[in-house]
MARTIBA-355871 format. One record per residue: chain; y negated, x negated, z of N, C-alpha, C, CB in turn. Coordinates in Angstrom, 1 decimal. Atoms other than C-alpha are relative to their C-alpha. Glycine has a CB too. Layout:
@c->A | nnorth->Y | neast->X | nup->Z | canorth->Y | caeast->X | caup->Z | cnorth->Y | ceast->X | cup->Z | cbnorth->Y | cbeast->X | cbup->Z
...
END
This chain:
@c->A | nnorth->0.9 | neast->0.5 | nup->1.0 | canorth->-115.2 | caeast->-118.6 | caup->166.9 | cnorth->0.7 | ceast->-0.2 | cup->-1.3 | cbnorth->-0.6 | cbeast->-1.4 | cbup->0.6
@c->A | nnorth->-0.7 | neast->0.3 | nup->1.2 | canorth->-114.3 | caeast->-118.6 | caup->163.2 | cnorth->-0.8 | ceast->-1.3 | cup->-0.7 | cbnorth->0.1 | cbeast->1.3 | cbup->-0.9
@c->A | nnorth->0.3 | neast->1.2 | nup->0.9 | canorth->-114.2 | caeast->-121.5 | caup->160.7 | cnorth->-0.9 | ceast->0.5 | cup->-1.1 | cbnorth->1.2 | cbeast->-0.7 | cbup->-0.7
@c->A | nnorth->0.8 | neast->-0.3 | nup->1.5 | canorth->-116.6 | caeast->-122.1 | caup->158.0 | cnorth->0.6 | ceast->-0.6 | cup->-0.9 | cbnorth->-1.3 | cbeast->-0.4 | cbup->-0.1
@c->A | nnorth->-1.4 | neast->0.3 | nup->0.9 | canorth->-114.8 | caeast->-122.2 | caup->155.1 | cnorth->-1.6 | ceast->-0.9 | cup->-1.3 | cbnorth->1.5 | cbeast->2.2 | cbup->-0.9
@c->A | nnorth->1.4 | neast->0.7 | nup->1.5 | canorth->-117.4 | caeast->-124.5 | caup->152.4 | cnorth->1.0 | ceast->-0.7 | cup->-0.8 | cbnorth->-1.5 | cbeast->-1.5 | cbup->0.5
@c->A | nnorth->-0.1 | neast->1.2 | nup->1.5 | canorth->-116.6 | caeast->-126.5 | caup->149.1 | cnorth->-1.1 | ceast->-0.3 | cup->-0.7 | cbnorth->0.9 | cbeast->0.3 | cbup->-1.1
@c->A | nnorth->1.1 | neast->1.0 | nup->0.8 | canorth->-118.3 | caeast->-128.6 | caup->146.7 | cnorth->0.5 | ceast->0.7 | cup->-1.4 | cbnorth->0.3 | cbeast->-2.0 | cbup->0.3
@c->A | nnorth->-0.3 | neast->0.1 | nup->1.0 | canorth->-118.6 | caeast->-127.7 | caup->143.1 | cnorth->-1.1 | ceast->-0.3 | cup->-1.1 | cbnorth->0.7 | cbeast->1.1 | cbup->0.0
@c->A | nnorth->0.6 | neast->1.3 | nup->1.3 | canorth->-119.2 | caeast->-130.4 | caup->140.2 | cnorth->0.8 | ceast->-0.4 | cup->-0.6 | cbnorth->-0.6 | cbeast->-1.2 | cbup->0.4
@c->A | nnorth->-0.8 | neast->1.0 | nup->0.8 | canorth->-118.0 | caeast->-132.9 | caup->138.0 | cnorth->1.0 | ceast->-0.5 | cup->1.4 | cbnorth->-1.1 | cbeast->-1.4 | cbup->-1.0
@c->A | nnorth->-0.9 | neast->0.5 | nup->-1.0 | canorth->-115.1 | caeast->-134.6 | caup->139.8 | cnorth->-0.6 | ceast->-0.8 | cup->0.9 | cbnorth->0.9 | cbeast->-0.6 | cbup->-0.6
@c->A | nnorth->0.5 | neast->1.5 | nup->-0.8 | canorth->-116.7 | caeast->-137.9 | caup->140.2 | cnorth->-1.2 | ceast->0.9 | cup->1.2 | cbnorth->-1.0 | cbeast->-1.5 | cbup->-1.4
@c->A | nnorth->1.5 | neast->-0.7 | nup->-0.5 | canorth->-119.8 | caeast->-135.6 | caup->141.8 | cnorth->0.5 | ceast->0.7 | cup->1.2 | cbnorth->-0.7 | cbeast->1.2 | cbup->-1.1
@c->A | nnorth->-0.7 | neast->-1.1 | nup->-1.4 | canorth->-117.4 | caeast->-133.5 | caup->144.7 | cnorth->1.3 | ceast->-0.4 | cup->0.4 | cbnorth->0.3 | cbeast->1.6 | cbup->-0.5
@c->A | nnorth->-1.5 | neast->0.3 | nup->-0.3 | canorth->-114.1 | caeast->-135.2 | caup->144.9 | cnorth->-0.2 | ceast->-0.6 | cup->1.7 | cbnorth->0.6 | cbeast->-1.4 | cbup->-1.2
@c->A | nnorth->0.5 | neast->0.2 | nup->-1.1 | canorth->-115.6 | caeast->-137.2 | caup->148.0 | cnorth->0.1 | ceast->1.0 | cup->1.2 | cbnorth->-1.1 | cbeast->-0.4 | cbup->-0.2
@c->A | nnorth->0.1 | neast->-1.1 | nup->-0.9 | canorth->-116.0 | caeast->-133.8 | caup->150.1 | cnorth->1.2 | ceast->0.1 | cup->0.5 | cbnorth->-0.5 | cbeast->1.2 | cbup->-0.7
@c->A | nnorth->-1.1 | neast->-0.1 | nup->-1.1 | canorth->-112.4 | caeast->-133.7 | caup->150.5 | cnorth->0.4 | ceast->-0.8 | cup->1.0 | cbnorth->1.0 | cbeast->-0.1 | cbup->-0.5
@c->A | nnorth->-0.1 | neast->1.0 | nup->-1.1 | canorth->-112.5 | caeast->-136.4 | caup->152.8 | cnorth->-0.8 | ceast->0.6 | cup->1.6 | cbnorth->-0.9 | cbeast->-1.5 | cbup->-0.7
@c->A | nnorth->0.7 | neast->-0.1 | nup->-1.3 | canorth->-114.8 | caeast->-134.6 | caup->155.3 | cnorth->0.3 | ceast->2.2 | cup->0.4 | cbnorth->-2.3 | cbeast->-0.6 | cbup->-0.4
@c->A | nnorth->-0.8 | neast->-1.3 | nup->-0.9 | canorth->-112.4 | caeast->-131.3 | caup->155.3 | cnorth->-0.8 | ceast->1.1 | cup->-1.2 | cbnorth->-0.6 | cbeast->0.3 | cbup->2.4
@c->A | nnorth->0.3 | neast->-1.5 | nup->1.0 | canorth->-114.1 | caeast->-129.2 | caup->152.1 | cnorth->0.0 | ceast->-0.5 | cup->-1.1 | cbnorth->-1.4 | cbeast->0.9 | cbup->0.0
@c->A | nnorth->-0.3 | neast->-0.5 | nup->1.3 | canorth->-112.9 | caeast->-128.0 | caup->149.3 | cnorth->-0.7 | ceast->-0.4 | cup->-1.5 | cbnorth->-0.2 | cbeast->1.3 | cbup->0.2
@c->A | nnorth->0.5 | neast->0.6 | nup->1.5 | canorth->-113.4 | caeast->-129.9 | caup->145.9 | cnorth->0.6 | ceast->0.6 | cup->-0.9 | cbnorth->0.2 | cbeast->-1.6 | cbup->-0.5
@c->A | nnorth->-0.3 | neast->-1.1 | nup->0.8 | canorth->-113.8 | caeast->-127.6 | caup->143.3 | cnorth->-0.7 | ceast->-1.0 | cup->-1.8 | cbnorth->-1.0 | cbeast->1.7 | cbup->0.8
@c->A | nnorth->0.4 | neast->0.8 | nup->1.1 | canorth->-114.0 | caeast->-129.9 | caup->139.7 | cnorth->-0.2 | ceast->1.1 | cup->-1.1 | cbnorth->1.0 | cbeast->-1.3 | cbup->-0.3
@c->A | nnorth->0.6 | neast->-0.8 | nup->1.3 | canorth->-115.7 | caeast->-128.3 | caup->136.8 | cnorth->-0.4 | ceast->-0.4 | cup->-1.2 | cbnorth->-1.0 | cbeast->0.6 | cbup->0.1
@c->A | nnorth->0.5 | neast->0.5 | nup->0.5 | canorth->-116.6 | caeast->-129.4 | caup->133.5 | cnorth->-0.8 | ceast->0.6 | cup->-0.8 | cbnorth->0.5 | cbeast->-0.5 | cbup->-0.2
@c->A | nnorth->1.1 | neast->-0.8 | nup->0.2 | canorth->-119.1 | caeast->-126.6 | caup->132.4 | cnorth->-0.1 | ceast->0.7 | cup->0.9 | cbnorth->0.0 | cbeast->0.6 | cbup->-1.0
@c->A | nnorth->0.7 | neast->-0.8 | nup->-0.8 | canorth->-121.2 | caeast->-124.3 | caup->133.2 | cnorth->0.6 | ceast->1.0 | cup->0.1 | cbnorth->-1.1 | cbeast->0.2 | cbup->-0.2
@c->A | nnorth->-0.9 | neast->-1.6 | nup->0.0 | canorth->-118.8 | caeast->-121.1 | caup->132.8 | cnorth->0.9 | ceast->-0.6 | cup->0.9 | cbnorth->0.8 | cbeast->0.8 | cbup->-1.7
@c->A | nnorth->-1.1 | neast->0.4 | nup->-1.1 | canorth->-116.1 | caeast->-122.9 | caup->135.2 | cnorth->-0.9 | ceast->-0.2 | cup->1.1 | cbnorth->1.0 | cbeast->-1.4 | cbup->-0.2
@c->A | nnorth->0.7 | neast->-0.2 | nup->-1.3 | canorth->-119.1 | caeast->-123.5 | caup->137.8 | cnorth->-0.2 | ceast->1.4 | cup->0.1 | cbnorth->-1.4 | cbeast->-0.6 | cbup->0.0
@c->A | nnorth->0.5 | neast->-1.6 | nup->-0.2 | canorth->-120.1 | caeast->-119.7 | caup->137.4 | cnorth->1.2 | ceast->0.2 | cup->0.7 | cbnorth->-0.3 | cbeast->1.1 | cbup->-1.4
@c->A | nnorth->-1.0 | neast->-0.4 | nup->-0.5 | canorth->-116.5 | caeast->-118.9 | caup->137.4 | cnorth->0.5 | ceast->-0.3 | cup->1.7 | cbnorth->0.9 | cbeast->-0.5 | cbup->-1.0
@c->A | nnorth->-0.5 | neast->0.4 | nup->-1.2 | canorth->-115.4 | caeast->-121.1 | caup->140.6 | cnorth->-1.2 | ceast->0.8 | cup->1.0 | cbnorth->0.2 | cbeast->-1.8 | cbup->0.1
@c->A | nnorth->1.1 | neast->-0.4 | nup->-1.1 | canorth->-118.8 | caeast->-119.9 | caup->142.8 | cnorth->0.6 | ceast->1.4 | cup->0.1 | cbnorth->-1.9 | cbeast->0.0 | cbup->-0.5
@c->A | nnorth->-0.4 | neast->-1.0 | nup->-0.2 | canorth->-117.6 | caeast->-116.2 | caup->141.9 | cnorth->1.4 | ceast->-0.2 | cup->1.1 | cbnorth->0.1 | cbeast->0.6 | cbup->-1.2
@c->A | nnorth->-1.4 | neast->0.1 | nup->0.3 | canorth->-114.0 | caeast->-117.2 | caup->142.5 | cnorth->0.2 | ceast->-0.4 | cup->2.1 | cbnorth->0.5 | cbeast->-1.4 | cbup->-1.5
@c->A | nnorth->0.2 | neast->0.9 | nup->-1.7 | canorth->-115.2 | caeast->-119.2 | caup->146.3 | cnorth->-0.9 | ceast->1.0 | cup->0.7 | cbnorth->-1.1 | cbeast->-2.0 | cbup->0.0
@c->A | nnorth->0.7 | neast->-1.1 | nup->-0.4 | canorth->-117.8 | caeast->-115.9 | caup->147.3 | cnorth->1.3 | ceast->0.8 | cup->0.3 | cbnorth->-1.2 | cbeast->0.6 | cbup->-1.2
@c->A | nnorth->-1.0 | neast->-0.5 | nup->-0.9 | canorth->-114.8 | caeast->-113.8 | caup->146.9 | cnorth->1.2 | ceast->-0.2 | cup->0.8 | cbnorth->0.3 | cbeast->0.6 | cbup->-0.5
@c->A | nnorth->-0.9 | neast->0.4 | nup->-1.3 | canorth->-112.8 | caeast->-115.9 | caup->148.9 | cnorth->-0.4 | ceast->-0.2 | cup->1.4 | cbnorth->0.6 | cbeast->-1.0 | cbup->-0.1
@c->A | nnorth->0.8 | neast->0.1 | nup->-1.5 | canorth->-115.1 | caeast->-116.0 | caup->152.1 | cnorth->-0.7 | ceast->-1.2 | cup->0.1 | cbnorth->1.1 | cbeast->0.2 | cbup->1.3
@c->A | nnorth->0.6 | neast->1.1 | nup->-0.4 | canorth->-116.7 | caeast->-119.2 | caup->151.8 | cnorth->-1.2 | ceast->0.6 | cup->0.1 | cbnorth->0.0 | cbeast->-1.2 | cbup->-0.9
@c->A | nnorth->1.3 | neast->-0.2 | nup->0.0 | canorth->-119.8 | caeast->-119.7 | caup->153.7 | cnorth->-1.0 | ceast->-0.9 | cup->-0.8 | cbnorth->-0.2 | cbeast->0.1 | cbup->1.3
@c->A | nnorth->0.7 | neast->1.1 | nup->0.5 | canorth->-121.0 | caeast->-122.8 | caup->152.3 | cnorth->0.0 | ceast->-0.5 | cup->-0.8 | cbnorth->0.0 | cbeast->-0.7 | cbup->0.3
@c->A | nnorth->-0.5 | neast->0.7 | nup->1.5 | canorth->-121.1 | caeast->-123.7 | caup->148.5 | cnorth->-1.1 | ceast->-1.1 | cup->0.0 | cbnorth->-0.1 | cbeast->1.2 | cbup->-1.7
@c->A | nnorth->0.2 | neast->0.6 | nup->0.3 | canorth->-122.2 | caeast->-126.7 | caup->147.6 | cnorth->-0.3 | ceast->-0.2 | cup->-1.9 | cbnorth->0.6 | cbeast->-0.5 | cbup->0.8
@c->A | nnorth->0.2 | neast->0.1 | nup->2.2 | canorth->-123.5 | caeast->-127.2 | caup->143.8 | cnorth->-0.7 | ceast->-0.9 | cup->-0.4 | cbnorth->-0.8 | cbeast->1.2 | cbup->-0.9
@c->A | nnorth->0.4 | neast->1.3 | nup->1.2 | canorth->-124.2 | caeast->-129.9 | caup->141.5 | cnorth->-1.2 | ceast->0.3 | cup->-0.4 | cbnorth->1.0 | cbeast->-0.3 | cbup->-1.4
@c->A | nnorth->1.5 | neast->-0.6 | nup->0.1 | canorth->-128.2 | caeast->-129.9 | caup->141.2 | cnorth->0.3 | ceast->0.5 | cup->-1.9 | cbnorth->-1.6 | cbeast->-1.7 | cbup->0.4
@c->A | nnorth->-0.4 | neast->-0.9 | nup->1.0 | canorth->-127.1 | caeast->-129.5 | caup->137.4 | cnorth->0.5 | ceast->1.0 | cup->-0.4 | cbnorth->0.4 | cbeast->-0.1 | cbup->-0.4
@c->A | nnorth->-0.4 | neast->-1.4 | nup->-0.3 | canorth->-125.3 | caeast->-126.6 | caup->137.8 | cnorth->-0.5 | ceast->0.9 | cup->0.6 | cbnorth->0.9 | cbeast->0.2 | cbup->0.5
@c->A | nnorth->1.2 | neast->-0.9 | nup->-1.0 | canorth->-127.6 | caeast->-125.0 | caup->140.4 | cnorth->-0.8 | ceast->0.3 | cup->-1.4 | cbnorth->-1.2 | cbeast->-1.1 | cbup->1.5
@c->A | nnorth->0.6 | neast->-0.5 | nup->0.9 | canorth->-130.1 | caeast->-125.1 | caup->137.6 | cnorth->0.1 | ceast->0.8 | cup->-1.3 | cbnorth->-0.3 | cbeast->-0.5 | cbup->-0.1
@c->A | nnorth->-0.3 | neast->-0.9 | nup->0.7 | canorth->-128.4 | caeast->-123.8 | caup->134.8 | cnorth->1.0 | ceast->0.9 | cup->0.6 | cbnorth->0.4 | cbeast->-0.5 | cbup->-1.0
@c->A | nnorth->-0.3 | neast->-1.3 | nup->-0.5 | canorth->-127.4 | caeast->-121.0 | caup->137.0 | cnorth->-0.9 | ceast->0.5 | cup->0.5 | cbnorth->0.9 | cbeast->0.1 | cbup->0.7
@c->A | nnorth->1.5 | neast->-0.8 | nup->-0.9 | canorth->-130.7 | caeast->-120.1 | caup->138.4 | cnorth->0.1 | ceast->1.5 | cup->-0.1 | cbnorth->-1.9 | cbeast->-0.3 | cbup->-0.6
@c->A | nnorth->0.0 | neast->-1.6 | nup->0.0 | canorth->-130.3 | caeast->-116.4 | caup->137.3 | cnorth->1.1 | ceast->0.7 | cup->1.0 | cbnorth->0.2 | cbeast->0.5 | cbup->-1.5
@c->A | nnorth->-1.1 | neast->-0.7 | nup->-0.6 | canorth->-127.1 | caeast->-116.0 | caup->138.6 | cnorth->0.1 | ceast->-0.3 | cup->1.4 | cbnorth->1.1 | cbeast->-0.2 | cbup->-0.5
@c->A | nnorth->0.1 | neast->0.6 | nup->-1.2 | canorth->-127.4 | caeast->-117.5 | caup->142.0 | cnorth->-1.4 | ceast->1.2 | cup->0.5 | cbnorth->-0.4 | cbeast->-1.9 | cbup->-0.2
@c->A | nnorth->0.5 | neast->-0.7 | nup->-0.1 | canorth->-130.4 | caeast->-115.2 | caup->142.5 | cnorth->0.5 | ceast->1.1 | cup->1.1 | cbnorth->-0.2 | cbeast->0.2 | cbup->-1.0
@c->A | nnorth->-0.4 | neast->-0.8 | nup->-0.9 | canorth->-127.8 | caeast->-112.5 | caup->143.8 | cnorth->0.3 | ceast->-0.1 | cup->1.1 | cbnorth->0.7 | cbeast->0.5 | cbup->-0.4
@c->A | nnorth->-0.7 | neast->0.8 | nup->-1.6 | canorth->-126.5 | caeast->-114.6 | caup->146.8 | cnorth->-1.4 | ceast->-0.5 | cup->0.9 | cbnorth->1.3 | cbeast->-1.9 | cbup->-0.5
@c->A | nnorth->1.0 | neast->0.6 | nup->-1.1 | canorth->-129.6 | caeast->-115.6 | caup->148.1 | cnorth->-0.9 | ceast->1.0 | cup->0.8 | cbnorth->-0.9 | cbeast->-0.9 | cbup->-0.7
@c->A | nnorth->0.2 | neast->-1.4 | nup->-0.5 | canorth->-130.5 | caeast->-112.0 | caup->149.2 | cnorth->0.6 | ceast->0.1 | cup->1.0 | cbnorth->0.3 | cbeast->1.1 | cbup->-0.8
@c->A | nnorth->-0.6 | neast->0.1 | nup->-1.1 | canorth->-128.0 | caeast->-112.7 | caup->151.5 | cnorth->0.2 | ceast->-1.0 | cup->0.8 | cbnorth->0.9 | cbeast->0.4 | cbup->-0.1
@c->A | nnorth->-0.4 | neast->1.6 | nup->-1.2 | canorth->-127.0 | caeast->-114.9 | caup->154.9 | cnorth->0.9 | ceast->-0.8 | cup->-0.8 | cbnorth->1.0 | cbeast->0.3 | cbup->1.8
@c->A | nnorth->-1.6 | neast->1.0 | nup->-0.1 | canorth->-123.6 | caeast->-116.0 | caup->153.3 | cnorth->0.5 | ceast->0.5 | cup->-1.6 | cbnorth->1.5 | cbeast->0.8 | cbup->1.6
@c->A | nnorth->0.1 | neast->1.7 | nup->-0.3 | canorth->-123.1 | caeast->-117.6 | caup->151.2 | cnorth->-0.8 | ceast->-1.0 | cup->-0.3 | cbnorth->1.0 | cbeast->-0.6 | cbup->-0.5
@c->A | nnorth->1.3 | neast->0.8 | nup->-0.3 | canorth->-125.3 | caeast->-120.3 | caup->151.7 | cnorth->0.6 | ceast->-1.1 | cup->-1.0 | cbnorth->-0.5 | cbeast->-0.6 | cbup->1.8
@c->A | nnorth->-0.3 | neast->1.0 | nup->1.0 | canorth->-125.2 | caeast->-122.3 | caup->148.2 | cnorth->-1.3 | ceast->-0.9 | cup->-0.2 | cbnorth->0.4 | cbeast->0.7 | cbup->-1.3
@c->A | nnorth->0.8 | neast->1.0 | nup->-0.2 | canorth->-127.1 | caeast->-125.8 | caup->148.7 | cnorth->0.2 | ceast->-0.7 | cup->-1.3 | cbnorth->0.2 | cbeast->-0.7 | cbup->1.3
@c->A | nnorth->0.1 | neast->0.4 | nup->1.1 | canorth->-128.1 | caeast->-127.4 | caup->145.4 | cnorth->0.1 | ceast->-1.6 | cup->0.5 | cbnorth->-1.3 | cbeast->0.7 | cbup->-0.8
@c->A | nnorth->-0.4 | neast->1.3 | nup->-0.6 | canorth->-126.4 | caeast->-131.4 | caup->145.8 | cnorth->-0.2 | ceast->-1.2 | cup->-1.2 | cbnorth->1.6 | cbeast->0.1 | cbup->0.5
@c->A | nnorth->0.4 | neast->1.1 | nup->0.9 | canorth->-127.4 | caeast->-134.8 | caup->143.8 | cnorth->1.0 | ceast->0.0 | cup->-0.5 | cbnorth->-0.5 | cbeast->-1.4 | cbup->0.5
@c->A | nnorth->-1.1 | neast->0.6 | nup->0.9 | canorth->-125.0 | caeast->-135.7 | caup->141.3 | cnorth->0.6 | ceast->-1.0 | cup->0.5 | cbnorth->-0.5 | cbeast->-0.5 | cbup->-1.2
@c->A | nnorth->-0.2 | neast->1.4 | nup->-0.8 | canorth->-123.0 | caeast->-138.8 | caup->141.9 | cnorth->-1.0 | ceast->-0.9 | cup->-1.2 | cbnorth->2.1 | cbeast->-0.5 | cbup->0.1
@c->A | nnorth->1.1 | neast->0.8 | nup->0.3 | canorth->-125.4 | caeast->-140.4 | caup->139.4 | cnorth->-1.4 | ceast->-0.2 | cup->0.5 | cbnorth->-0.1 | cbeast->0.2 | cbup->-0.9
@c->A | nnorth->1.5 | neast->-0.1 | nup->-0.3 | canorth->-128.5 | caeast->-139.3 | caup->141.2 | cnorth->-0.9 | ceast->1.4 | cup->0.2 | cbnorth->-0.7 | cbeast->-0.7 | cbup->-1.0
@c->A | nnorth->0.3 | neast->-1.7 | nup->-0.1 | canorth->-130.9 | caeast->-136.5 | caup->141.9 | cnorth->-0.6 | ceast->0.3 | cup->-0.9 | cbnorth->-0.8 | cbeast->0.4 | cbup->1.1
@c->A | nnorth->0.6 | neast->-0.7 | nup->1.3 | canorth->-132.6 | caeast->-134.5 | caup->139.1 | cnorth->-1.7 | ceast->0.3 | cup->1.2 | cbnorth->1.3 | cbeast->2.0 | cbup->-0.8
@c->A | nnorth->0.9 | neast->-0.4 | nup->-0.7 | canorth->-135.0 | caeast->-133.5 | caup->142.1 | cnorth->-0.1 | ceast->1.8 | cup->0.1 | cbnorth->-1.2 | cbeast->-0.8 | cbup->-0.6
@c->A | nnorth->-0.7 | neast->-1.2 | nup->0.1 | canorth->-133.8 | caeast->-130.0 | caup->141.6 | cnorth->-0.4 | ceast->0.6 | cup->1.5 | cbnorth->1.7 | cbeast->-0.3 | cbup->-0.5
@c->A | nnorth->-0.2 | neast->-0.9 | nup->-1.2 | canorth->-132.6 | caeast->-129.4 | caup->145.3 | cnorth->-1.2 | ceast->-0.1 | cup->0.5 | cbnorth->1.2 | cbeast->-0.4 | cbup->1.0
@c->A | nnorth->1.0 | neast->0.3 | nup->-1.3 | canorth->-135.7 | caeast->-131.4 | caup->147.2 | cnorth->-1.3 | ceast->1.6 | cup->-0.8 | cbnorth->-1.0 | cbeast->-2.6 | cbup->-0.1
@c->A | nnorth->0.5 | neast->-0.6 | nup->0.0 | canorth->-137.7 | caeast->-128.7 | caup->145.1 | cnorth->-0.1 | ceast->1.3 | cup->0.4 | cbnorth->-0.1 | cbeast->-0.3 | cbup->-0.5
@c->A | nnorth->-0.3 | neast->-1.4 | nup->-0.8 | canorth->-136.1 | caeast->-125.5 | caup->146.3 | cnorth->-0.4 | ceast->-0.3 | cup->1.4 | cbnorth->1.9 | cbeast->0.5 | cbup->0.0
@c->A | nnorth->0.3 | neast->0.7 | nup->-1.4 | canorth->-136.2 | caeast->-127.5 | caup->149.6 | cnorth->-1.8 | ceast->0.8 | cup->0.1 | cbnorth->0.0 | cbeast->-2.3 | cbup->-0.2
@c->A | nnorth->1.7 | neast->0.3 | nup->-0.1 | canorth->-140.4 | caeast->-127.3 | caup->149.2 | cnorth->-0.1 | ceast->1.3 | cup->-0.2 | cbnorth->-0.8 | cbeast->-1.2 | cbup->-1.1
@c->A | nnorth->-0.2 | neast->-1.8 | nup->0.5 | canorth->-140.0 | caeast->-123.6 | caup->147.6 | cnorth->0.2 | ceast->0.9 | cup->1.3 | cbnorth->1.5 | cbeast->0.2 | cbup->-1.2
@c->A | nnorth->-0.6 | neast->-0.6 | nup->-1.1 | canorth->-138.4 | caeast->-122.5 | caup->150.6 | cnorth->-1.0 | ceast->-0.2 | cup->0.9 | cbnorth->1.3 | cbeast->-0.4 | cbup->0.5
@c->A | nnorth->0.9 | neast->0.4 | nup->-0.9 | canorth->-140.3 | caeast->-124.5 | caup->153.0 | cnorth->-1.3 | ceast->1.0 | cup->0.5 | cbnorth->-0.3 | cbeast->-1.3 | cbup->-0.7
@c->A | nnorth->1.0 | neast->-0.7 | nup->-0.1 | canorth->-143.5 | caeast->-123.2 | caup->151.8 | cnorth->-0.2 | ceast->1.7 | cup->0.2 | cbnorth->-0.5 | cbeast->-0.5 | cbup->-0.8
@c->A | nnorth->-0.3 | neast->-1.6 | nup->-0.7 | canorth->-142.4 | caeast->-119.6 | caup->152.1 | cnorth->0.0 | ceast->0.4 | cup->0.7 | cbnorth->0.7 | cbeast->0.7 | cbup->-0.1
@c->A | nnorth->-0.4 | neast->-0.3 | nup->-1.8 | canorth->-141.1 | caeast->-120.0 | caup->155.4 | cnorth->-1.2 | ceast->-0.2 | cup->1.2 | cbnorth->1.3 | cbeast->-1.1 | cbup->0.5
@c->A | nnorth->1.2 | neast->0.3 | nup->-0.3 | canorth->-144.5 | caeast->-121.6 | caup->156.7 | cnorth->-1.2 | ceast->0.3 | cup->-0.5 | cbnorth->0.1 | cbeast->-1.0 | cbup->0.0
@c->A | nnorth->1.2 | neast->-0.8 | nup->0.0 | canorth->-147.2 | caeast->-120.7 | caup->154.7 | cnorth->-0.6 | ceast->-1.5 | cup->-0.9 | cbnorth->-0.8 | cbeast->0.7 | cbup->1.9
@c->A | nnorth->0.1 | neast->1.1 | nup->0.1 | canorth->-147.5 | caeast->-124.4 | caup->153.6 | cnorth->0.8 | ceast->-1.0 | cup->-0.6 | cbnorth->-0.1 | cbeast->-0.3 | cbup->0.8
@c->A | nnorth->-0.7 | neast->0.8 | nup->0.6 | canorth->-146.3 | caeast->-127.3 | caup->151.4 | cnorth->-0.1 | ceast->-1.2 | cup->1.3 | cbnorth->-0.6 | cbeast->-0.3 | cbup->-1.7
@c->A | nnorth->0.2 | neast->1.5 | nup->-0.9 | canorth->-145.5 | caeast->-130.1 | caup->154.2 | cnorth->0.7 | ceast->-0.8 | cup->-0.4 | cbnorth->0.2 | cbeast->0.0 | cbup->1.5
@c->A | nnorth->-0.4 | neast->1.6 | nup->0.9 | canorth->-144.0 | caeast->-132.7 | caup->151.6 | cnorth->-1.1 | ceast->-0.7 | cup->-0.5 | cbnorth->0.9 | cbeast->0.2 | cbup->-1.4
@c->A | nnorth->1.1 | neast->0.9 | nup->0.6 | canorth->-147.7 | caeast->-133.0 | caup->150.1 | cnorth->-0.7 | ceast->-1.1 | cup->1.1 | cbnorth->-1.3 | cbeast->1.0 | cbup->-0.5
@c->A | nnorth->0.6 | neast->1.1 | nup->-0.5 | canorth->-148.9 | caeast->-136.0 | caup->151.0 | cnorth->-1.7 | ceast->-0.3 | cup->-0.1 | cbnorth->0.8 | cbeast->-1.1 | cbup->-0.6
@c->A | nnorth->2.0 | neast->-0.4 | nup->0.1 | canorth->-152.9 | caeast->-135.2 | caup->150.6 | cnorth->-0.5 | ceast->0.1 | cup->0.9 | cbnorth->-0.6 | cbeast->1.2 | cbup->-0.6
END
């Protein structure tokens, strides 16, 4: 069985925590060092990127190419100040693609 290799990448305060549970904190303080590090963690075999719902969004184009595929599986993560609501909406995006149905509306 092989390891899954994941990290986190964000502001410090936003991913530093992750090292505590065995992945990779990857600190950034723009958006060209998020691009850079996601390329940089893809060609190193990670399956599991983690991304700062800020960064997820101003990368929406580029993130595009990875999601065509199984791996790597880049999950858009709250800030350490809070959520933008960013990820819960891909969440619902997905959801409803996969079912046919929004089952967060509450109607």
């Amino acid at each position: 069985m092989s390891k899954v290799k994941a990290a986190a990448v964000g502001e410090h305060s936003s991913v530093v925590l992750f090292n505590t549970a065995g992945v990779e904190a990857v600190s950034v303080e723009n958006v060209e060092e998020a691009s850079n590090a996601i390329r940089r963690l893809v060609r190193g075999g990670y399956n599991v990127i983690f991304l700062t719902e800020n960064y997820a969004a101003l990368l929406e184009e580029d993130l595009k190419k990875y999601r065509a595929q199984a791996y790597p599986l880049i999950l858009p993560i709250p800030e350490r100040t809070g959520s933008t609501g960013y990820g819960l909406e891909k969440v619902r995006i997905n959801m409803e693609k996969a079912i046919g149905t929004n089952i967060f509306d509450k109607e």
